[in-house]
C-alpha positions as CSV (number, residue, x, y, z in Angstrom):
1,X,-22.8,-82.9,88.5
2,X,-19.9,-85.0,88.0
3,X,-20.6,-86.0,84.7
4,X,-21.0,-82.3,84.2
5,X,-17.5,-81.2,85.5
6,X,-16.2,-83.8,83.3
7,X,-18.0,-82.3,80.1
8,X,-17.2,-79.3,81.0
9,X,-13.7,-79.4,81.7
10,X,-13.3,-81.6,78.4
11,X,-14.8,-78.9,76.1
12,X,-12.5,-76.1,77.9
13,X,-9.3,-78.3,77.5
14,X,-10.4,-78.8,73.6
15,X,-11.1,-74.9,73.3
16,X,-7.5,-74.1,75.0
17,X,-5.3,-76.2,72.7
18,X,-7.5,-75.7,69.2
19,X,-5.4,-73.5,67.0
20,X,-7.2,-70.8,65.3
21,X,-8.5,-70.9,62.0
22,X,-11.0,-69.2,59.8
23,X,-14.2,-69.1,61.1
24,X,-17.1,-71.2,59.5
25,X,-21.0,-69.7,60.7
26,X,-23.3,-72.3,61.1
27,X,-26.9,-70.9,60.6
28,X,-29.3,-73.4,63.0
29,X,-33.1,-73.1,61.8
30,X,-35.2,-73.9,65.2
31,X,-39.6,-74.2,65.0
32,X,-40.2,-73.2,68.2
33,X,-40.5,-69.7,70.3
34,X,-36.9,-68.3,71.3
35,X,-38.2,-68.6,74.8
36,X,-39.3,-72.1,74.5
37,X,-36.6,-74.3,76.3
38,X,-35.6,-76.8,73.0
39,X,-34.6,-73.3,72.0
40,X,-33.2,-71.9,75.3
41,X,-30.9,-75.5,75.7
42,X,-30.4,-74.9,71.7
43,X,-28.9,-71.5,72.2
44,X,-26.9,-72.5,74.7
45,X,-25.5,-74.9,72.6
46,X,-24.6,-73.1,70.3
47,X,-22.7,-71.1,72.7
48,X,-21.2,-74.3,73.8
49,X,-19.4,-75.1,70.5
50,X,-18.7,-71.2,69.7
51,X,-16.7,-71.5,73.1
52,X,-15.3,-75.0,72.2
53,X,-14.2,-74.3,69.6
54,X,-12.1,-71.3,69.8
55,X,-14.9,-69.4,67.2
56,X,-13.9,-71.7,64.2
57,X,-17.4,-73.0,64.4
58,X,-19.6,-70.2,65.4
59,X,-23.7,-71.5,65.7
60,X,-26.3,-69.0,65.3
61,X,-29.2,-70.3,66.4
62,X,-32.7,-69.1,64.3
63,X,-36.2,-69.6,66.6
64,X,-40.1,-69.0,65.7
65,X,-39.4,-70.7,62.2
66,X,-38.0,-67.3,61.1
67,X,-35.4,-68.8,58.6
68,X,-37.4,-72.1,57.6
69,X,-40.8,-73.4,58.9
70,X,-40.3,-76.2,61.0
71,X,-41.7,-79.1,58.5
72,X,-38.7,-77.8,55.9
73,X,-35.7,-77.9,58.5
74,X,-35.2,-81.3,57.8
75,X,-34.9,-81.1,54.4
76,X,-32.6,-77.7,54.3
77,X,-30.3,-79.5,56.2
78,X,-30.4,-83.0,54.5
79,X,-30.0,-80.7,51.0
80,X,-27.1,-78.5,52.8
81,X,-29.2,-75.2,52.5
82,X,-27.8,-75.0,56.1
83,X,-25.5,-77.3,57.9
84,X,-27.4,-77.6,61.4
85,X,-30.9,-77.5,62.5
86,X,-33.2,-78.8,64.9
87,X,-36.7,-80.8,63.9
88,X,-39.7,-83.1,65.2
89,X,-38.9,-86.1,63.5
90,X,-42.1,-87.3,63.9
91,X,-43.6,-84.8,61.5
92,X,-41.8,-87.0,58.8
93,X,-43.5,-90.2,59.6
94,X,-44.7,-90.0,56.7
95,X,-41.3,-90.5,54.6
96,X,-40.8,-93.7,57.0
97,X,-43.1,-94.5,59.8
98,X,-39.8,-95.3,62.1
99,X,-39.7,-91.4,63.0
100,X,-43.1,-91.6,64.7
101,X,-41.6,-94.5,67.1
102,X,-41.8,-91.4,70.3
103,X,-45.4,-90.5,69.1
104,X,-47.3,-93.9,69.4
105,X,-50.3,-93.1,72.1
106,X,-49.8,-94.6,75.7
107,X,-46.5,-96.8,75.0
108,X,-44.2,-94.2,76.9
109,X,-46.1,-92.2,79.3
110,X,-43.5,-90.6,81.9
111,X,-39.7,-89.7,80.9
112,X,-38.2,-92.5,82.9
113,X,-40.2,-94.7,80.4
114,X,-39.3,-92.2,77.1
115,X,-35.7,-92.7,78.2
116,X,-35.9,-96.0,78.2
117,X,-37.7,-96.1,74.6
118,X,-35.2,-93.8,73.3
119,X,-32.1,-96.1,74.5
120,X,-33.9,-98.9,72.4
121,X,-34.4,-96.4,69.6
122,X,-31.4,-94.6,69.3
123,X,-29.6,-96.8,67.2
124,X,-32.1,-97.6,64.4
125,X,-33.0,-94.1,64.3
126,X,-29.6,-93.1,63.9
127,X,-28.8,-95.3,60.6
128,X,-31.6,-94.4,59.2
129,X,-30.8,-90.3,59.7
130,X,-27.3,-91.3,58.2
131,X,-28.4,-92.9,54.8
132,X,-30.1,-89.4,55.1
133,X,-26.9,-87.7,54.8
134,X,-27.9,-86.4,58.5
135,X,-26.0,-86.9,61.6
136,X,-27.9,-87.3,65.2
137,X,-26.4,-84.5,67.5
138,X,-28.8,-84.7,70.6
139,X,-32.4,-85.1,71.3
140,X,-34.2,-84.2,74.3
141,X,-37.9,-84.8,74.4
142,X,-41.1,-82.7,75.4
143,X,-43.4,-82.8,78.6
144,X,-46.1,-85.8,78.3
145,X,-48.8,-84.2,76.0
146,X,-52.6,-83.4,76.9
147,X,-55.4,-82.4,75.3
148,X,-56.6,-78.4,74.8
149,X,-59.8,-77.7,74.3
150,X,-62.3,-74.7,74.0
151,X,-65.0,-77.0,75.5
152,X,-65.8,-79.2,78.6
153,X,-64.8,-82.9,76.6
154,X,-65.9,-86.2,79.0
155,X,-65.9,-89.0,76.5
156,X,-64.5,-88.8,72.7
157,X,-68.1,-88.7,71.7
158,X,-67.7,-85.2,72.8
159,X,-64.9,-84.6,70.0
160,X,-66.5,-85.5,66.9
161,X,-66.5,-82.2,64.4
162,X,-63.8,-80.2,66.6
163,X,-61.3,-78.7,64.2
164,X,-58.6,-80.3,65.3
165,X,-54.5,-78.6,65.4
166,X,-52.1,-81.7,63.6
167,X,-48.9,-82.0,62.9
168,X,-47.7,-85.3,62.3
169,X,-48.8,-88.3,61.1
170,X,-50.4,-89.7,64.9
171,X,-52.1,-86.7,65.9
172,X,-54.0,-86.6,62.2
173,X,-55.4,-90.5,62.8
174,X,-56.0,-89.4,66.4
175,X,-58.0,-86.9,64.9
176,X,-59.4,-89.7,62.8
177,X,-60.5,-91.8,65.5
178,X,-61.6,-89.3,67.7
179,X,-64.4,-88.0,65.0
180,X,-62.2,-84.7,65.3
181,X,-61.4,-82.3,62.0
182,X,-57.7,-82.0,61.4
183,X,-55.8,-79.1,60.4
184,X,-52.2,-79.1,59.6
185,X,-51.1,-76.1,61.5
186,X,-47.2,-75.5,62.3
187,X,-45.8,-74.5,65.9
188,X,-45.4,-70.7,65.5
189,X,-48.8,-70.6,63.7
190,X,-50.4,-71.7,66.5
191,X,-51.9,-68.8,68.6
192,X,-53.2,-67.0,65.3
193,X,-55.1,-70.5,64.4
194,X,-57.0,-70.9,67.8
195,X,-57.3,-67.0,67.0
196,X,-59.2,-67.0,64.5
197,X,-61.1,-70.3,64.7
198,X,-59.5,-72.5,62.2
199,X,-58.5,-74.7,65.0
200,X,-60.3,-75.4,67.9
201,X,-58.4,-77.6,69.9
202,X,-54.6,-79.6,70.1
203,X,-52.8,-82.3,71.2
204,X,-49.3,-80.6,72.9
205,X,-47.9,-80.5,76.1
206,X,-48.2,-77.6,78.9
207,X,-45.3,-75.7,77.0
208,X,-46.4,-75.0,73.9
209,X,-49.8,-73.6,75.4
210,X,-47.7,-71.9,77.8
211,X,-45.6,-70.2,75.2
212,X,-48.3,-69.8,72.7
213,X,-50.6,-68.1,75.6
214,X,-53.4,-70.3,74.1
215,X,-55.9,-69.8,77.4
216,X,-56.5,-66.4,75.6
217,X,-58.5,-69.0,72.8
218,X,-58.6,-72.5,74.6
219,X,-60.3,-73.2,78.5
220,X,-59.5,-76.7,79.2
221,X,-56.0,-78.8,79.0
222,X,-56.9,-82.5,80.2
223,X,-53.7,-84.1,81.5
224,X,-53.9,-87.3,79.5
225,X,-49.8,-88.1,79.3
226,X,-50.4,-89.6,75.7
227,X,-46.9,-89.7,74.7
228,X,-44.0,-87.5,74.9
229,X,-42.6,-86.5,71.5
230,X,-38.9,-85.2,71.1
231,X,-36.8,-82.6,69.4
232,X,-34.0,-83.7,67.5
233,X,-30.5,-81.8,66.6
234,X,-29.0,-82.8,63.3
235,X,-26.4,-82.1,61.0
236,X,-25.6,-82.5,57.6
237,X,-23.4,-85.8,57.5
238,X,-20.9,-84.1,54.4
239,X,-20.2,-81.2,56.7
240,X,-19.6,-83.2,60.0
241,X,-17.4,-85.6,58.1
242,X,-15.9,-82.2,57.1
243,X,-15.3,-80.8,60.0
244,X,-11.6,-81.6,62.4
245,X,-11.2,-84.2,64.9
246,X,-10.9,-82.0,67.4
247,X,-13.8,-80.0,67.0
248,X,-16.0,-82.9,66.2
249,X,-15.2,-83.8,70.1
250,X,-16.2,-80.5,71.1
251,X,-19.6,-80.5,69.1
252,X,-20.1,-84.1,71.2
253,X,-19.6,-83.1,74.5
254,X,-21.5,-79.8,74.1
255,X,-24.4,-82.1,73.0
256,X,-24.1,-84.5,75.4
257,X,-24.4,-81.1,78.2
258,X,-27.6,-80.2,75.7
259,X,-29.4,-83.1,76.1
260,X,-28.8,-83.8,80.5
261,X,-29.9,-80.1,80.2
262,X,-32.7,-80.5,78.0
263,X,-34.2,-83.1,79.6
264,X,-33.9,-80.9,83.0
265,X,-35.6,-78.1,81.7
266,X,-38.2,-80.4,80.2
267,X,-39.4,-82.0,83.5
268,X,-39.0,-78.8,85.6
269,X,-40.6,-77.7,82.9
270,X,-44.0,-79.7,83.1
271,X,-45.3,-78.5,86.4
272,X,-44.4,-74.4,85.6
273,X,-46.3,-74.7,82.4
274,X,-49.1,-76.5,83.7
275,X,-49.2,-73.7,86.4
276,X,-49.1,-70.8,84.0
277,X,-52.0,-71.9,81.9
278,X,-54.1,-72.3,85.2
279,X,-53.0,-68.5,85.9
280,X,-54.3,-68.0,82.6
281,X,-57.4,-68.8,83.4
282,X,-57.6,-72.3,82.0
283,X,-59.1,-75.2,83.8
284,X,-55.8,-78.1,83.9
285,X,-57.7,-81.3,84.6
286,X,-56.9,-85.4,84.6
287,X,-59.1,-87.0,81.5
288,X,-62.7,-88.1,83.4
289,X,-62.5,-91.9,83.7
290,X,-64.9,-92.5,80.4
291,X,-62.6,-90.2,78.1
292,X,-58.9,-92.3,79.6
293,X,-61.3,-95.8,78.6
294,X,-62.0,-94.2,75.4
295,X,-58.3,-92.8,74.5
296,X,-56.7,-96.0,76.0
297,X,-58.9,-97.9,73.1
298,X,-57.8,-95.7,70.3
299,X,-54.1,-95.8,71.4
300,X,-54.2,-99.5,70.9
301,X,-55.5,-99.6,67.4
302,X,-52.6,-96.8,66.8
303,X,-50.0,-99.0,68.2
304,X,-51.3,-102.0,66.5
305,X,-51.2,-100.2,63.1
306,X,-47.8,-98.0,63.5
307,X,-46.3,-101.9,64.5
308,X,-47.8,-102.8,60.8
309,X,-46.4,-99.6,59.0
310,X,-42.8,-99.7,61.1
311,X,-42.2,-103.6,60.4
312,X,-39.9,-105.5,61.9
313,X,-37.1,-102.8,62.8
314,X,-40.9,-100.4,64.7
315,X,-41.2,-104.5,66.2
316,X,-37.9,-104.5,67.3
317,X,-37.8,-101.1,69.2
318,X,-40.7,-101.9,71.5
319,X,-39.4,-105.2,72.0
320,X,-36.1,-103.9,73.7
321,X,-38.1,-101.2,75.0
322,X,-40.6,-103.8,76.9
323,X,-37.5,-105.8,78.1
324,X,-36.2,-102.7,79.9
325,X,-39.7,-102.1,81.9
């Protein structure tokens, strides 16, 4: 709470002094549900730096993919189409495998561990946004993902042919080694897909299925803790260089109050979700012991092969990372 007060009474101090000036709207693209909590803690930062700021920077925050789908964000704000915008980086392992560092099965399991991978990651992750032309805001990561499924699943023999929701580069090779089908489906897509069968299953946490009311197509979620991916906030590095002093401070203390906040919500989070989707009817289960043996065996070959594709910087990260356990 302190470090709260502090934050707090920093961003009012800015906001009281800033002189006023013309106002600049920054239109922030978000993937996710407006009810979701990235997009709750996302609106109220937004608020944050409208407040901050004396309305010189005014945020207005887009949910549900409604402005771009969530695997474009990047890109619009890399390209300036907007100068804000919040995104999976993981979805982009694909233009450099370090983005999938929070997405590698079974090497962070609980948030005190993702915190601790994220401390070792930050940095690396950072330059490598910046020869982007992006500047890391805040991140704040999601509730340890399980497995839906329309089906009773024991074992991964039980997976093989299941049309399987991906969405990054890990869940398609889970897919992979699971014998699973996988379908590139985006976040607000979701409860159409599972709707109309051209997915049958996921890999997500207890908010997305809570959000996406998915017990009204899905009947299991197996509590398997796989990884726990993060959201990240960006902006477009030629507009933050652009932007004053003073309201640079203001855009770093509101995100410093969005990602305490963030995290929060994400852990108080985990057990409402996993609650709602039992309300819905669902059956929320631990993994039987054959089907943890089984996942624990495919998590190492995708840890052994994201090491390969990451190099030494992906080496490096779980090194520090290791050193803190």
């Amino acid at each position: 709470m302190k470090k709260l007060s502090k934050l707090l009474a920093g961003t009012a101090l800015v906001a009281a002094t800033s002189a006023p000036a013309l106002a600049e709207v920054w239109d922030m693209p978000m993937a996710y549900s407006a009810s979701n909590f990235h997009s709750v803690t996302g609106a109220e930062f937004a608020r944050c730096v409208t407040t901050g700021t004396g309305g010189e920077i005014e945020i207005v925050t887009h949910p549900g993919g409604s402005l771009f789908k969530g695997a474009d964000i990047k890109r619009a704000v890399q390209t300036g189409q907007v100068p804000i915008g919040e995104r999976l980086l993981s979805g982009h392992q694909n233009e450099n495998a370090l983005f999938g560092f929070d997405s590698v099965p079974f090497l962070a399991t609980s948030f005190d561990d993702a915190d601790k991978l994220w401390k070792a990651a930050r940095g690396p992750i950072s330059d490598l946004l910046a020869s982007q032309n992006l500047t890391l805001l805040y991140s704040v990561p999601w509730p340890p993902q399980g497995l839906y499924f329309k089906n009773p699943v024991t074992s991964v023999a039980d997976m093989k042919g299941v049309k399987f929701r991906s969405y990054n580069n890990a869940t398609s090779r889970l897919a992979e080694l699971t014998g699973m089908l996988p379908v590139t489906i985006e976040a607000a897509e979701i409860s159409q897909a599972f709707a109309t069968g051209v997915a049958d299953s996921m890999i997500s946490s207890g908010a997305t299925g809570y959000d996406r009311k998915v017990w009204e197509s899905l009947n299991y979620f197996y509590d398997v803790q796989a990884w726990l991916p993060r959201n990240y906030v960006l902006v477009n590095s030629d507009v933050w260089n652009a932007t004053s002093p003073a309201n640079r401070n203001v855009i770093r203390g509101c995100a410093q109050l969005a990602e305490y906040a963030g995290e929060w919500r994400s852990k108080e989070y985990t057990g409402f979700t996993l609650q709602g989707l039992r309300d819905g009817g669902m059956t929320v289960a631990p993994p039987s012991d054959q089907l943890r043996a089984d996942l624990e065996k495919v998590g190492k070959t995708m840890t052994a092969e994201w090491l390969e594709a990451a190099g030494p910087e992906g080496r490096a990260i779980v090194e520090a990372y290791r050193a803190m356990k």
